[in-house]
N, C-alpha and C positions, 0 to 999 in steps of 0.2 A: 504493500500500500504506500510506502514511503517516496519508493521512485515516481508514483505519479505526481508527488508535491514537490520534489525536488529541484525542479525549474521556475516554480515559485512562492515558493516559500521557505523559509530559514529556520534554525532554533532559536532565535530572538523575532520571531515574527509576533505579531497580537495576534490575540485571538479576532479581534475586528479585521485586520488584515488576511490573516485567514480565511474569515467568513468572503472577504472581497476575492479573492479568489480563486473559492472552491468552482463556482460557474464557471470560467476558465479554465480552471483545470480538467474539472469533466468534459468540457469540449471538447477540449482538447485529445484526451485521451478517445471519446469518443469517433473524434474523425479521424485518428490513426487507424480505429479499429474498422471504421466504414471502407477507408480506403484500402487495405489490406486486404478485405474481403470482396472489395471489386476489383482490383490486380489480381486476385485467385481466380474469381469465374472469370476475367476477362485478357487477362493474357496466359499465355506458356512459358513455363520452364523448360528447356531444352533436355532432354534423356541424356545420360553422358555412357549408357551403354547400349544395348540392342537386347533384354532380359527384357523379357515380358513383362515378367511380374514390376519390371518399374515403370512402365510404361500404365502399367494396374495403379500404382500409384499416381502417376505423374498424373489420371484423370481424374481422383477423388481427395487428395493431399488438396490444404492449402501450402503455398510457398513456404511460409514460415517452418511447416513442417517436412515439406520434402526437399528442401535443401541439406538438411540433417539428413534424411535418408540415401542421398546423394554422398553424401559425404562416408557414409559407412560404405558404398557402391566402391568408392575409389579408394577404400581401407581396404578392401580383398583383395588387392595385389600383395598385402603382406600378409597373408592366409594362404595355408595350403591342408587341402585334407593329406592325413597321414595312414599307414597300415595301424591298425590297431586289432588285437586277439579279446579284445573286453568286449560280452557278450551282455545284455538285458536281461533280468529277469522276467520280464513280460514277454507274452508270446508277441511277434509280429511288433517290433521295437528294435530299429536299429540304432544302435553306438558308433558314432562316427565322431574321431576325435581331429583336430584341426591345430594347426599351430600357429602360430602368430610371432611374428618377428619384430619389434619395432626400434624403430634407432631413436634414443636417448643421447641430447647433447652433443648430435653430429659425428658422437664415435661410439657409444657402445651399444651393441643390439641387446635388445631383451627380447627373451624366449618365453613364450607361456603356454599350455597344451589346452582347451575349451573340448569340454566333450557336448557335441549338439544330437540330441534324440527324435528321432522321425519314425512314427507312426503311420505311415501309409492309410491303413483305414483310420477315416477320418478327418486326415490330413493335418495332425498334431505334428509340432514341432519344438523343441524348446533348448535352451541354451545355457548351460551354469556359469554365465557370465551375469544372468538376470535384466540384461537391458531390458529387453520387451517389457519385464515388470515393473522395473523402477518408468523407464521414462516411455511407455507404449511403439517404440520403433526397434524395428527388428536389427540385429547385429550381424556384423560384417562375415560374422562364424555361419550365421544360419544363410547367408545371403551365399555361404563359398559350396555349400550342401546345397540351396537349390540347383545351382548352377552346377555340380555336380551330378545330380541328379534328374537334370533334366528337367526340373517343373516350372510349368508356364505360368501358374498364377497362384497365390496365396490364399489361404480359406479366409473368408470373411471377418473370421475373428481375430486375424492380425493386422484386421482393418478397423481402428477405431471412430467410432462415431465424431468422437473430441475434436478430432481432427481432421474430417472430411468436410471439404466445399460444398456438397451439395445437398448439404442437412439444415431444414429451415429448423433455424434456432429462435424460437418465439422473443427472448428478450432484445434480439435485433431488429423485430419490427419497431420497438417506441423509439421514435424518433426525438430527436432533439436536436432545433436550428442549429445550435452553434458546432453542431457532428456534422451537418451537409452545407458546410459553406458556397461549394461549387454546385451547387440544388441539379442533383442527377433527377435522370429521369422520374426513377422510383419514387424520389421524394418529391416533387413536384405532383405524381399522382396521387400519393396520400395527402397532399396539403388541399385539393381538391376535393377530394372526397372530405375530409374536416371540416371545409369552407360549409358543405351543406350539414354538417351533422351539427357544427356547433350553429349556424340561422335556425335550425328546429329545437336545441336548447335553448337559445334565445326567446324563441317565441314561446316556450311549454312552461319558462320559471316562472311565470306569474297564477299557474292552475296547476294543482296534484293530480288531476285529473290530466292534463295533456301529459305531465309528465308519464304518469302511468301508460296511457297510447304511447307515448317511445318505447318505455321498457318492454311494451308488450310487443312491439314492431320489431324491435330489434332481436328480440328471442326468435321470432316469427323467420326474421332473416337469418340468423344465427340456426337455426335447424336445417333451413332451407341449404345454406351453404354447404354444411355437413354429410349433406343428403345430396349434394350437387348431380341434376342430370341434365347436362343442357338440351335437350331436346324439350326435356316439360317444362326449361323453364324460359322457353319464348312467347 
């Protein structure tokens, strides 16, 4: 919470000062977030290999996240699967151990062994490095196993929802002017539809009775939506 205030405010700030620019700062923070998420749906990050499975990503990641995934892509040059005689005790569980080299300080390598476990049925995979757990993106070890293995695309649940573009996330509809300073399209069409929703608040606050006709209209639309057929509803 503290990096959001940290371009303007201090530890000798007042609390009046403060209050002065909390609404700047939410905007602030807000229109990073709006425009992030319109660079994700509206441009491309370039694949930096020819793996399906990134190309899987490259269409449901936002940037912020599949740059990291990128980044572990070009980490399996220092991975290699190895022979290894250690067997599962699950039936239908392979142990495939993988090594990892990485150069520390320009001179010395460091070696480390990751044992990665694939599952065939079902299409389980998983890594005793724990990246996938700590931070949801898959490691350079499980990425040197698919490509070993030949698989084209990842099961859906190494796809998290957190992180994909094309999940409407309801708290990003509440708009807030000082998030769309550049008034895109989208927001342009909700400020529209507003225009007419708050003239019929306008005219309903003086009767409980008109008030009541919105709330009953609005449910009325609110079902309707839910229920969306457009054929009945021309």
């Amino acid at each position: 919470m503290h990096t959001y205030f940290d371009e303007f405010v201090h530890s000798r700030s007042t609390l009046k000062q403060f209050m002065e620019q909390y609404d700047m700062t939410v905007g602030n923070k807000i229109q990073k977030e709006f425009i992030a998420d319109f660079q994700s749906k509206n441009k491309v990050v370039n694949c930096v290999s020819t793996f399906c499975w990134e190309k899987q990503f490259q269409q449901v990641y936002t940037h912020s996240i599949f740059m990291p995934v990128q980044e572990q892509i070009n980490r399996m040059m220092y991975c290699q699967v190895i022979p290894s005689e250690e067997v599962s005790n699950e039936n239908g569980v392979d142990v495939i151990k993988v090594l990892e080299r990485s150069l520390l300080n320009n001179y010395f390598w460091k070696e480390y062994t990751y044992t990665v476990c694939w599952r065939e049925i079902g299409e389980h995979i998983s890594c005793n490095c724990r990246k996938f757990e700590f931070s949801g993106i898959l490691c350079s070890h499980i990425m040197v196993v698919l490509a070993q293995k030949n698989i084209q695309t990842v099961n859906e649940r190494y796809v998290l929802c957190r992180w994909r573009k094309d999940v409407n996330r309801r708290h990003s509809n509440i708009f807030f002017a000082g998030g769309y300073p550049h008034m895109t399209e989208e927001y342009k069409k909700f400020q529209e539809v507003e225009k007419y929703f708050q003239q019929c608040i306008q005219l309903a606050m003086c009767s409980s009775e008109k008030l009541e006709f919105i709330k009953e209209k609005c449910n009325e639309m609110k079902v309707a939506l839910v229920n969306w057929v457009p054929y009945l509803c021309l």
